[in-house]
PLY file of the C-alpha trace (Angstrom):
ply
format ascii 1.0
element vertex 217
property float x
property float y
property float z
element edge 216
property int vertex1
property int vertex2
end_header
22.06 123.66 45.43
22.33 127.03 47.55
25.10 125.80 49.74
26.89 124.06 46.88
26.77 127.89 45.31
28.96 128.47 48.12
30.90 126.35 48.65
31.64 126.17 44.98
32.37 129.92 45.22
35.14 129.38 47.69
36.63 126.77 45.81
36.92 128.87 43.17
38.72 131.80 44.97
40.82 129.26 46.38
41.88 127.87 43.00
42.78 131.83 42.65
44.94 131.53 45.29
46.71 128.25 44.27
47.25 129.76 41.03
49.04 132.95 42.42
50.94 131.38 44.95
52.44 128.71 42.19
52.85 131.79 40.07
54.93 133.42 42.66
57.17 130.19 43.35
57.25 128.04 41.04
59.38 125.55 43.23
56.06 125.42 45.47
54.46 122.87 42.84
56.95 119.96 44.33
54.92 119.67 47.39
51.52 120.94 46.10
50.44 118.31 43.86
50.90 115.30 46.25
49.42 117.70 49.01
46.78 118.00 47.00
46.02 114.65 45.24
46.23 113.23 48.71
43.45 115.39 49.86
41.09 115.13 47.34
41.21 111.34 47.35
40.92 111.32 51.00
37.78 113.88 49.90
36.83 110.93 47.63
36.90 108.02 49.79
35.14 110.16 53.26
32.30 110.97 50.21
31.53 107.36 49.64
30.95 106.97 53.06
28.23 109.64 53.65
24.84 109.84 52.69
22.17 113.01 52.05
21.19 113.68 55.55
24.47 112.75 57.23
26.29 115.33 55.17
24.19 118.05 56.00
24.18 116.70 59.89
27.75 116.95 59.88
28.05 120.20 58.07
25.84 121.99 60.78
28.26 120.47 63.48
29.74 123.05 65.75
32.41 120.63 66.55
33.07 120.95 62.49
33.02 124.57 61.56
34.19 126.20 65.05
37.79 124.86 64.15
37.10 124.88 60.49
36.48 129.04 61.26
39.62 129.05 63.54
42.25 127.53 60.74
41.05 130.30 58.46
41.29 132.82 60.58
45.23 131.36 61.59
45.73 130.93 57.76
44.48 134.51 56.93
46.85 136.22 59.89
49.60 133.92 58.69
49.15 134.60 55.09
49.15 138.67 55.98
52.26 138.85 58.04
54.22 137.12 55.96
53.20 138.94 53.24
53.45 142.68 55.22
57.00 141.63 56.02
57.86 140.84 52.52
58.44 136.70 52.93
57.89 134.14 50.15
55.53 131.26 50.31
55.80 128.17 51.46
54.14 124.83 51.71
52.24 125.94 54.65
50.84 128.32 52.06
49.40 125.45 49.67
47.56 123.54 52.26
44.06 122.78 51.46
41.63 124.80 53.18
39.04 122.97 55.43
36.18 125.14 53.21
37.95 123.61 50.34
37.79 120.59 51.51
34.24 120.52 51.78
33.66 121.66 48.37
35.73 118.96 47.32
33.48 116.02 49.17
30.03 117.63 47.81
31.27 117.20 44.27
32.70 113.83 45.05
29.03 113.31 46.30
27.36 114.34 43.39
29.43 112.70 40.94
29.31 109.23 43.41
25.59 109.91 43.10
25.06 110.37 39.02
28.00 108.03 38.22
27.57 103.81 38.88
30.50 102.15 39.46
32.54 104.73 40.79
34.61 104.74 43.91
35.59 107.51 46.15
39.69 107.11 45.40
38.96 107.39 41.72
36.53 110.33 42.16
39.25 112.05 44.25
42.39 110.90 41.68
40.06 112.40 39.04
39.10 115.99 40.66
43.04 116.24 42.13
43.84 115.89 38.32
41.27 118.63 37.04
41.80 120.77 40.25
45.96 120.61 39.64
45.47 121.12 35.40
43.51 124.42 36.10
45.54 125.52 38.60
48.99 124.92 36.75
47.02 126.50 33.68
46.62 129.61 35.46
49.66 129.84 37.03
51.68 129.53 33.90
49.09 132.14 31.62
50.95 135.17 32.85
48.13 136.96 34.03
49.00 137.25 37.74
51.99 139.38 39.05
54.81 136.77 40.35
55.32 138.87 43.61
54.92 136.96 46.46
53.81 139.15 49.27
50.75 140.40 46.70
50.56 136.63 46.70
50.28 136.48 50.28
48.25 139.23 50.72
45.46 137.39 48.44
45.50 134.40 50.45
44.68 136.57 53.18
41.80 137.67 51.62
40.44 134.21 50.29
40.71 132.91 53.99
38.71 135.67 54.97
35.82 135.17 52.33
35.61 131.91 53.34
35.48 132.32 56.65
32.45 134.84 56.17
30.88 132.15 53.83
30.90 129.40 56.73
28.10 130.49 58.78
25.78 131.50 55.90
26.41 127.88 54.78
25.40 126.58 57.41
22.49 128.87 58.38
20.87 127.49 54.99
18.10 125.09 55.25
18.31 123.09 52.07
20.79 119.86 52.46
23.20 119.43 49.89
21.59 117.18 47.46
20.18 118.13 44.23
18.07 120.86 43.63
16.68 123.20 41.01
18.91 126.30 40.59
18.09 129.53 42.62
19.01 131.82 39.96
18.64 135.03 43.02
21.15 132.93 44.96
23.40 132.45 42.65
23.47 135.68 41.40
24.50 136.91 44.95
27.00 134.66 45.12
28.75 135.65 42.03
28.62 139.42 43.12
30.02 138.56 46.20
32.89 136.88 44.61
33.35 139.83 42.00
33.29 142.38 44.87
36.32 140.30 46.90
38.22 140.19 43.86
37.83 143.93 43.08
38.41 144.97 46.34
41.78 142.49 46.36
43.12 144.18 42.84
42.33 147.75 44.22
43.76 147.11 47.70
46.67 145.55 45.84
47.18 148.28 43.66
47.00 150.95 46.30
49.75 148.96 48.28
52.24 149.02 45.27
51.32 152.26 44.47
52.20 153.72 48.15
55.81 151.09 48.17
56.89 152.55 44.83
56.40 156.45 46.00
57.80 155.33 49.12
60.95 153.98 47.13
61.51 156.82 45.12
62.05 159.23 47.57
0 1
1 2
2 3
3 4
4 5
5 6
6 7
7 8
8 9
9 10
10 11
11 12
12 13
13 14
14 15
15 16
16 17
17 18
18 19
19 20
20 21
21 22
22 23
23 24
24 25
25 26
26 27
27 28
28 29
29 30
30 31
31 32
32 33
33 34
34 35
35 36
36 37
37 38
38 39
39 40
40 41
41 42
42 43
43 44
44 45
45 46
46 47
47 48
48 49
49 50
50 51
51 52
52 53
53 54
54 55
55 56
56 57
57 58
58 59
59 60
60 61
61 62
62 63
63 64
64 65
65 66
66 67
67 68
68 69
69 70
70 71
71 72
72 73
73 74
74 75
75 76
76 77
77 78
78 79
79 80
80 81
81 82
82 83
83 84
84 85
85 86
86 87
87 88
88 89
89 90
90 91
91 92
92 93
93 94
94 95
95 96
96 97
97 98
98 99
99 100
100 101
101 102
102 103
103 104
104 105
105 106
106 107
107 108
108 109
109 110
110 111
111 112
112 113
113 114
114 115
115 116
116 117
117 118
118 119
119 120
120 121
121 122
122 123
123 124
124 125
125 126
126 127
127 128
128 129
129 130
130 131
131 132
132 133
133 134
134 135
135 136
136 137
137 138
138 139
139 140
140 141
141 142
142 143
143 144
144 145
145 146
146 147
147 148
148 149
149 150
150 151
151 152
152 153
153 154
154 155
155 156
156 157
157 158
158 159
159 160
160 161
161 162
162 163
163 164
164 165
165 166
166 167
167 168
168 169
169 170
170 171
171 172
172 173
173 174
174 175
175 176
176 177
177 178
178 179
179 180
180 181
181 182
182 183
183 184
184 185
185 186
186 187
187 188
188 189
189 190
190 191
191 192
192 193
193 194
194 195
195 196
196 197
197 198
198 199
199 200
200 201
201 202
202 203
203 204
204 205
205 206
206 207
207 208
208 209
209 210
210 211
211 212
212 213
213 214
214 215
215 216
């Protein structure tokens, strides 16, 4: 359950991301739901296929999170520049992280696991659907400013946090399977998220702070 706690806390600064992004551009929504329905079943159906140990065999793979490290690093510098030079989003935006991605096949695990009958394309149609509902829910509850480059400049950030996630994920020893709750764990985890995300609004707010004194004179 450790690494899930991870993983899970990726996911869910990712959805953070989504949710700005589509805030920022609406228009970006066109391409982001199939994008994203199409990954999650092919999350889905490469679930069904794996069992306990050969999930956590592939997850320690260097030839899986050395280029998993190297998109989010790419995505990160994209995300910054074209943010720092005052660019909307596009698709290349929306793509599903490879961190993401791997959330998205543990919980198609688990639910493959508790649930008879189930197959991986209807597990991945079914978290696409939740995923894309609490995503478009967010992006439509106002609560996000619509700029794009503070969009950007997020994105950066939620790269970043996963990257740094990646090696403690797979440094842990427990395979991801069920387990009882480590309550320690999880509480670090959910600091670590808080402290990204108030580091992201304060950086944020510093930067617009410093463009509008810089516009007024």
């Amino acid at each position: 359950m450790d690494r899930s706690l991870l993983f899970g806390a990726v996911v869910l600064i990712l959805c953070i991301r989504d949710a700005r992004l589509l805030a920022s551009r609406p228009r970006l929504s066109i391409a982001y739901v199939p994008i994203l329905l199409g990954t999650t079943v092919g999350c889905g159906m490469f679930a069904e296929t794996l069992s306990a140990s050969e999930a956590d065999a592939w997850l320690r793979d260097v030839r899986f999170w050395l280029p998993a490290a190297s998109i989010h690093v790419v995505l990160s510098y994209w995300s910054e520049r074209r943010g720092r030079l005052g660019r909307s989003a596009d698709w290349l935006a929306i793509l599903p992280a490879p961190v993401w991605s791997v959330g998205m096949i543990a919980v198609g695990r688990l639910a493959l696991t508790h649930v008879d009958g189930l197959t991986g394309v209807a597990v991945g149609l079914v978290m696409g659907t939740a995923y894309v509902l609490v995503v478009g829910s967010l992006a439509l509850c106002g609560w996000f400013d619509k700029s794009s480059a503070a969009a950007l400049r997020f994105a950066a950030i939620s790269h970043l946090s996963a990257l740094l996630l990646i090696p403690v994920a797979v440094a842990l020893e427990r395979p991801i399977e069920i387990q009882t709750v480590d309550w320690r764990v999880t509480a670090l985890v959910a600091g670590f998220v808080g402290l990204l995300l108030a580091v992201s609004f304060f950086w944020h707010r510093s930067r617009n702070g410093s463009s509008f004194t810089a516009t007024s004179r």
